[in-house]
C-alpha positions, 0 to 999 in steps of 0.5 A, a space after each residue: 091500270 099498267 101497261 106492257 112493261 108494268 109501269 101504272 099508267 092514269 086510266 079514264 075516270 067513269 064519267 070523267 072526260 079527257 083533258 083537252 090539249 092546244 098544241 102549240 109548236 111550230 115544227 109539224 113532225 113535233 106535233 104529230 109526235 105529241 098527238 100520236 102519245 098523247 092519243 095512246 092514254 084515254 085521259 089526254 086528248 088533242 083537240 086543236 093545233 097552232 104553229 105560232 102564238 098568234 094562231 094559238 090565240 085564233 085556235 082558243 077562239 074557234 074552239 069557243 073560247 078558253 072553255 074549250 081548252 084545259 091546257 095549253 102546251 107552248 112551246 117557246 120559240 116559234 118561227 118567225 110568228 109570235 114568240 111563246 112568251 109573248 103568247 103566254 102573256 096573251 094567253 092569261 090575259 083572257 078570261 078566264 086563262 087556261 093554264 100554259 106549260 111550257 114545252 121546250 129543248 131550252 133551259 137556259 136562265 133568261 128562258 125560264 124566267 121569261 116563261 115563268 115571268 110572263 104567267 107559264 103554269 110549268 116548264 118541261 122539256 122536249 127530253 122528258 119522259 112522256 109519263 113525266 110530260 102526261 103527269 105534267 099536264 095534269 098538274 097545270 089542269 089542276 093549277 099546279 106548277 111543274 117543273 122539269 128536274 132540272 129547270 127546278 134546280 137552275 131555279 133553286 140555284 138561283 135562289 141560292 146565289 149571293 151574287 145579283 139576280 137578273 129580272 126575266 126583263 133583264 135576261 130577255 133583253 140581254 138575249 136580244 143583245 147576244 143576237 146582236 140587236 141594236 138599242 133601238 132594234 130591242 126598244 121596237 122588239 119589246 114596245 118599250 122606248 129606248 131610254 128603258 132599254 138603256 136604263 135595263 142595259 145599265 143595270 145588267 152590265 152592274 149585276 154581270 161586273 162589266 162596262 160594256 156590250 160584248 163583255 155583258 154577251 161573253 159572260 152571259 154566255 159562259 153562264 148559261 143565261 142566254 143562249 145561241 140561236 
């Protein structure tokens, strides 16, 4: 079927039900934004909101489990409650997983990595067109990854680099650096023990070229590995 402007929009399959949708951002004006385009299709349906991880995790429940959701929409930072990438990790750790694509305004490396690291199906952003996101949506209901143009491209960019690559541990810390974290701040942040921090720090500081914390932040910076909140 088209619409207005003749572009061909997915129609409502006989018998097919529409995909069912957890959103999860913690901005209100987002999600009723979201659910007021996704409510104008016949095959995508909002069927529970979450403004954190952790409500995330109690909305999946309330609906009867993972089989009451097909996708997950997940944006990355979420106030002061559970981050999504500690949400996506909890995520596919029930059984069975809905698939979680990830919709947000941050590209840089560390988040992306992080996201995919953790068990995101997709990573869109706020700026897509919606056709793109529907479309999107549809491909992590099918298992399918789907990547923004330009998420799939740092990632190609990445695997075309010679010089060292960082973990998504390693951008995750280096993130936590950037906002000025101590050693034992990042440990408690992350449930790991210090040494490990250092032992990551020590390995960021070998890829990036530098000796220490503010020249590790700087360079970082200048290449888009992190961001500034």
């Amino acid at each position: 079927m088209g619409d207005r402007d003749g572009r061909l929009t997915r129609g409502p399959v006989p018998g097919e039900r529409p995909l069912r949708i957890l959103l999860v951002d913690d901005h209100p004006v987002v999600r009723h934004g979201l659910k007021a385009m996704f409510a104008e299709r016949a095959d995508l349906e909002v069927v529970a909101e979450a403004e954190d991880g952790r409500a995330a995790l109690e909305a999946l429940t309330r609906r009867g489990g993972t089989a009451g959701v097909d996708v997950v929409l997940m944006d990355l930072r979420l106030g002061d409650g559970m981050d999504g990438v500690a949400a996506i990790r909890r995520v596919t750790e029930l059984d069975p997983p809905p698939p979680v694509l990830v919709l947000t305004t941050y590209d840089t490396d560390g988040d992306i990595l992080a996201a995919v690291e953790a068990g995101a199906t997709g990573y869109m952003l706020k700026d897509a067109p919606p056709d793109q996101l529907c479309e999107a949506v549809h491909a992590a209901a099918r298992g399918q990854t789907a990547l923004a143009p330009g998420v799939a491209n740092r990632l190609m960019d990445r695997l075309r680099s010679p010089s060292p690559v960082l973990s998504g541990r390693e951008l995750e810390i280096l993130g936590l650096l950037t906002r000025g974290l101590s050693n034992r701040a990042i440990s408690r942040e992350l449930f790991i023990s210090e040494a490990t921090v250092k032992t990551h720090l020590v390995h960021v500081f070998d890829k990036l070229g530098v000796d220490n914390r503010t020249a590790a932040i700087t360079t970082a910076l200048r290449r888009g590995l992190v961001r500034v909140d």
